[in-house]
N, C-alpha and C positions, 0 to 999 in steps of 0.2 A: 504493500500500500504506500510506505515511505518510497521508494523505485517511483510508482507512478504519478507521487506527487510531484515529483521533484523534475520528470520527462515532463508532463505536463507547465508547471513553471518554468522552464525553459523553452520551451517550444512559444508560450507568450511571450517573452521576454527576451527571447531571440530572432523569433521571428513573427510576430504578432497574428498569433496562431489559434484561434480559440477551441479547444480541446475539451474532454469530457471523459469518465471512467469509460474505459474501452481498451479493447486490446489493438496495440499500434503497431503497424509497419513503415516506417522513414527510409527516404530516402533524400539525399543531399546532393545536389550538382548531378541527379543520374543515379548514384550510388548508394546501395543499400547502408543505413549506419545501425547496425545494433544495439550501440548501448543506448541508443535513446527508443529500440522498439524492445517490445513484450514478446514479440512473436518471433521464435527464431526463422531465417532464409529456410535450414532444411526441412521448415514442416508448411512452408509456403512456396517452394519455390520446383520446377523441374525443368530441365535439361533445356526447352522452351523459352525459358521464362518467363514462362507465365503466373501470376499471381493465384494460387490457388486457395479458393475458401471450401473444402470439401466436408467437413465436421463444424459440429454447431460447439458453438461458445454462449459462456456464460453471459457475457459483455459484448457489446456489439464491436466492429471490426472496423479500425480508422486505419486507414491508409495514407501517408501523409508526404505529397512530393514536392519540394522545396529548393530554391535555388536558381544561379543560373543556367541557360543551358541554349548551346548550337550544333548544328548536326540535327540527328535524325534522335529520336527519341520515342519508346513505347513502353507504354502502358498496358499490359494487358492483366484482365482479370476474368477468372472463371470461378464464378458462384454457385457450386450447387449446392450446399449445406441448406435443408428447409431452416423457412421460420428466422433465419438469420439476417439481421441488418449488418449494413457495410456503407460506410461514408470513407468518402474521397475527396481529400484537401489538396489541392494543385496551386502553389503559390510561383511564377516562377518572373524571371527576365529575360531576354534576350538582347545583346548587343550588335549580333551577328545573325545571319539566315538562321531559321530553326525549321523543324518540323514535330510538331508534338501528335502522334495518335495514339487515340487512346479508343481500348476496344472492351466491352466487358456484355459476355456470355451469361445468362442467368438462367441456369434450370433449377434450381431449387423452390421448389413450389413455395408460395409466400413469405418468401425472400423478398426483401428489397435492398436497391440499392441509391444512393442518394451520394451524386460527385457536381462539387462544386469548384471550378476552374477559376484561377484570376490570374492573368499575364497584363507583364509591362512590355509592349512593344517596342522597339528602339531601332529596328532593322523590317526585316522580312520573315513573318511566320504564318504558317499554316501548323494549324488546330482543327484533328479530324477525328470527328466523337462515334463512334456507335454506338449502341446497343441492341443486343438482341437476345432477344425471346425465345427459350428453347421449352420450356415447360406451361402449364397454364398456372393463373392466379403468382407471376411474378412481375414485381415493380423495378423499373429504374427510371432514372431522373438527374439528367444531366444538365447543369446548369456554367457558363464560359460567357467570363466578362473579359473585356479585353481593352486596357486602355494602348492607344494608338497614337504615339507622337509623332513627333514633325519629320514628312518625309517619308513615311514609314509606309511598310504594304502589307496588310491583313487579311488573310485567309480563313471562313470560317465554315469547316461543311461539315454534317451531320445528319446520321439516318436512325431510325428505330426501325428496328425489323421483328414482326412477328410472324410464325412460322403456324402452317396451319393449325397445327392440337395444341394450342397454344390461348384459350378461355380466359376473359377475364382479366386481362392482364391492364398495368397501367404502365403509360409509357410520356415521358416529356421529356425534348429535346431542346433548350433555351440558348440564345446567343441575345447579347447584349453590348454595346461597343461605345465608349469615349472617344471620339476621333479630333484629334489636329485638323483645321480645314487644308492641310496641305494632304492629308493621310487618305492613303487607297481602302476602301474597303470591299470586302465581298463575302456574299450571305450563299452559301449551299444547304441548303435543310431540307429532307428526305424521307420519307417514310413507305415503306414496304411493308403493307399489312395482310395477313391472309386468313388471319382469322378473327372475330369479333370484339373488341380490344372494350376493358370498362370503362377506360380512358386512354386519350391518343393526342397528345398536342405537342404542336411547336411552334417557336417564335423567333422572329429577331429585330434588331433595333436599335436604333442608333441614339445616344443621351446626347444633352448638349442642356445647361443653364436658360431657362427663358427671360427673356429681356428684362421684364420686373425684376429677376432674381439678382442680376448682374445689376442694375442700376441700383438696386438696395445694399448690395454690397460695397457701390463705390460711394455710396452717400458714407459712409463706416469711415470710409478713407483709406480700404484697401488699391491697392494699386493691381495693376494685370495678372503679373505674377501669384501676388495674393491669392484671387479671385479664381485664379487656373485651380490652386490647390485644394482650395475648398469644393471647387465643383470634382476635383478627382475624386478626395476623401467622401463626399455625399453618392458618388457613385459606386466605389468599393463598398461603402458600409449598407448601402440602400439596402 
């Protein structure tokens, strides 16, 4: 308990991370770090690498990927333990091209999974999410904000796929974007359904301060920069 407190206050306080009793997998720059996860690699991990949830835990299952990163980068996770939750923290940056995909399989009947993405753009990245539905009565719910600076070129495709014996299931696919007016963006969002889903949604969309907000700001007597920050910070935390 003392271990998870202390992974936990660090994960805030190093990376402004809000965490919760759960059993944690980390990963740093790409790489796997142990002493700050619960879960050792060889009862998660095969020759693949793919993430594997195959046995149910007491506590649900954080997955936690942080850092910078360029090159090609993946994600993959295969959920089939029933009845088991699994959350997905993706904090990252890039300076350089990147490519982040990220794939996650759910047969585990009333499973859910629930992955929340947030990148600082600085370069060129594509962020390419699935999910798919292999069992019925399983959830996922991917959520990818992406702030986008100056210059910069924004990739953002995403499919949910359900597979025909596949009842009941819920599925949302979200993108969300801060853009620089200089910044490229692009929305790919997907969905392949083939069997009756209890819910099915996806979105995307572009933030941006509305005029009242920014002129109430500068009566404050913040300056551009200021007012940049504030609208990032209100868009992360939203």
């Amino acid at each position: 308990m003392i271990y998870t407190l202390v992974t936990m206050n660090y994960l805030w306080q190093e990376f402004n991370i809000k965490t919760f009793p759960s059993e944690t997998i980390v990963f740093r720059d790409g790489v796997f770090q142990p002493e700050l996860s619960t879960v050792r690699e060889s009862d998660f991990n095969n020759p693949e690498s793919d993430i594997i949830i195959n046995k149910v835990h007491d506590l649900p299952i954080h997955i936690i990927y942080i850092g910078e990163i360029d090159g090609q980068h993946n994600i993959k996770i295969n959920l089939s333990a029933p009845e088991q939750p699994v959350f997905l923290t993706v904090k990252i940056q890039n300076k350089k091209p990147a490519f982040l995909n990220i794939f996650v399989k759910n047969t585990g009947k009333n499973s859910e999974f629930n992955g929340n993405i947030l990148a600082q753009n600085y370069s060129e990245l594509l962020v390419e999410t699935t999910g798919l539905h292999m069992a019925p009565d399983t959830n996922i719910f991917i959520k990818t904000k992406v702030v986008a600076h100056k210059s910069t070129d924004t990739k953002l495709t995403g499919a949910a796929i359900i597979e025909p014996v596949c009842k009941n299931c819920k599925s949302d696919i979200e993108f969300s974007v801060l853009a620089d007016p200089s910044a490229k963006i692009m929305f790919e969002p997907k969905q392949l359904i083939s069997a009756a889903p209890e819910s099915a949604e996806h979105s995307a969309s572009l933030y941006k301060g509305t005029a009242p907000q920014i002129e109430y700001l500068r009566t404050t007597g913040m300056g551009t920069l200021e007012i940049k920050k504030i609208l990032e910070e209100a868009f992360i935390n939203n």
